[in-house]
N, C-alpha and C positions, 0 to 999 in steps of 0.2 A: 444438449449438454456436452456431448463429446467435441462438438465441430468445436465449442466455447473453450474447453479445456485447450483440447490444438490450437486453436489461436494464444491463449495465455500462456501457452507452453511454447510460443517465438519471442527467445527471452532477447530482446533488439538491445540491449547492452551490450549483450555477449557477442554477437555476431558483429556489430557494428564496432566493437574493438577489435576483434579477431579480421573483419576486413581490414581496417584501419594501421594495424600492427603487427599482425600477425600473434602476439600472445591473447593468453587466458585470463579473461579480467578475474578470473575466479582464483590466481594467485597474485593476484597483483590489491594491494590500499587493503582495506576490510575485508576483499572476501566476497563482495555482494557485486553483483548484475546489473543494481539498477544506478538510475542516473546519476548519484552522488558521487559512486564509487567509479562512476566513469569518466567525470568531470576532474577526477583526481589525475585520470591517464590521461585524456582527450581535451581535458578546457573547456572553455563555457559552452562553446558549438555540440560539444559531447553531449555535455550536459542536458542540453535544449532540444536538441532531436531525440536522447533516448527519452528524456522527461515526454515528451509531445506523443513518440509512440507507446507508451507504455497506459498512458491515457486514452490513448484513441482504440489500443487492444478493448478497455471495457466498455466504450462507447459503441464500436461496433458489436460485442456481444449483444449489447441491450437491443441495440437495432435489427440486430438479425430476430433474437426471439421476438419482439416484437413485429415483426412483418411476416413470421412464419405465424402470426396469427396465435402466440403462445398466451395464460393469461399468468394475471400478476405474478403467483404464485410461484407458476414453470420459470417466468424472467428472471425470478429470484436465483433459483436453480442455476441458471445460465450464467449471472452476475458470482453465485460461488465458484461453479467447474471452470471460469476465466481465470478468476485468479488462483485458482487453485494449481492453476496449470501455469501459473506468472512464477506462482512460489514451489512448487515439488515439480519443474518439465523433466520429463522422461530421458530425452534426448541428452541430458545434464546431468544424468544420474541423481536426480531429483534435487539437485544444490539448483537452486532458482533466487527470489530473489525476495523481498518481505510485503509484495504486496500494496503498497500507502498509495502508488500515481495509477495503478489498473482499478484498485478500489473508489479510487475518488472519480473518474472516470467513470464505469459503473454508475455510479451513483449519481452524478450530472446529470447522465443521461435518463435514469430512469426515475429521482426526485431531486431535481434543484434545489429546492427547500431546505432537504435533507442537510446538504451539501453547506448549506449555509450557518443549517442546526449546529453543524460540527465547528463552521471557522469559531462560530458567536464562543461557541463553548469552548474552543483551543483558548482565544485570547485571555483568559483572567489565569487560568492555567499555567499560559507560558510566560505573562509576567510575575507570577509565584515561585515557577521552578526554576524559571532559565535554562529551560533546555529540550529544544525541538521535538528530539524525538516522547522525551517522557509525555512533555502537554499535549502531544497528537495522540499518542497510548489515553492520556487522562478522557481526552475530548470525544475520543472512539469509544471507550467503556462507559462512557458516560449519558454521551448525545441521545442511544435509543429509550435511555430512560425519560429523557427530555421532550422528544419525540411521543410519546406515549402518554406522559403530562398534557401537553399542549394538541392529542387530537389527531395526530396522523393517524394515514390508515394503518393497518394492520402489518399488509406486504413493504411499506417503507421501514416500519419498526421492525419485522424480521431481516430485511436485506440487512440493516447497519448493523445487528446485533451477533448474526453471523460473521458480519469484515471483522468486526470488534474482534470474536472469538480467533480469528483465522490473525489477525493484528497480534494480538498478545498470543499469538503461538510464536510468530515467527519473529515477536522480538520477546520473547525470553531470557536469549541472553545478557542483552541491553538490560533489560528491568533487574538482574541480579547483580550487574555490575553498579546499577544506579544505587540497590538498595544498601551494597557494600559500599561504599562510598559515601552514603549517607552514617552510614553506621561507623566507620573510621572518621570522618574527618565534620559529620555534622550538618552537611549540606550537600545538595544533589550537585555531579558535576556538570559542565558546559558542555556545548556539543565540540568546544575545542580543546578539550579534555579528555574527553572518548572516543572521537571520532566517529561517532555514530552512527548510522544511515537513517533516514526519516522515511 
């Protein structure tokens, strides 16, 4: 679980703009680490390699606990301490980053199904609200219960329902700004409205 954390805790946003330009993507667009907010400084190239490593961070977690011989359960462990370490890294003074491409990662690797439970469930969502990041929030709080309807095991429906919780922490402030917004003007806004990061 530590080696998991250290790995999710190499926030490749940040470093990868600080080589790049030497500033702090962490005052620069949003505020956030991860790929959006780096595709803001960096452009699509940005975009696509921090999207690719931040992916491949939870992909190797699973892999590692899995070949250290760990069972379901412990992987689970291992797929939290990654991203836990994506979104609170130490090194950053715990501003890290919200978690959505280490999560989905994780989760590829360790149920593809899973993975799939969530796109099926984002889609009617995201053409309801119009807008990225709420329908991933809606698809993530929702999918384990879906998951659990239709039969998964047990360690799939705890991994997602932990992202879920760890998801709606770290967009909190996104969901308040949504629900204001809805309460002023009536309808949820775009994500070219808020700016969001997904």
């Amino acid at each position: 679980m530590l080696i998991c954390y250290l790995l999710g805790s190499f926030t490749s946003g940040y470093y990868w703009v600080r080589w790049r330009t030497g500033l702090d993507i962490r005052l620069l667009g949003s505020g956030n680490v991860g790929a959006k907010n780096v595709g803001r400084v960096l452009g699509p190239i940005g975009f696509c390699i921090t999207l690719l490593l931040d992916v491949a961070k939870g992909v190797v977690a699973v892999a590692l606990a899995t070949y250290s011989g760990l069972g379901p359960d412990a992987v689970v462990a291992c797929i939290l301490a990654v991203v836990v370490g994506h979104n609170w890294p130490p090194q950053l003074r715990f501003h890290g980053g919200k978690g959505v491409a280490t999560s989905m990662g994780a989760l590829l690797a360790f149920d593809p199904l899973a993975v799939l439970v969530v796109l099926v469930v984002f889609l009617p969502f995201w053409g309801f609200v119009r807008s990225f990041t709420m329908a991933g929030l809606l698809a993530f709080a929702v999918a384990p219960l879906v998951l659990f309807l239709t039969g998964f095991e047990n360690p799939s429906i705890a991994a997602l329902s932990f992202l879920a919780i760890l998801m709606l922490i770290t967009h909190r402030k996104n969901i308040r700004e949504e629900f204001g917004k809805v309460f002023r003007t009536g309808k949820p806004s775009t994500e070219k409205d808020t700016g969001h990061e997904p």
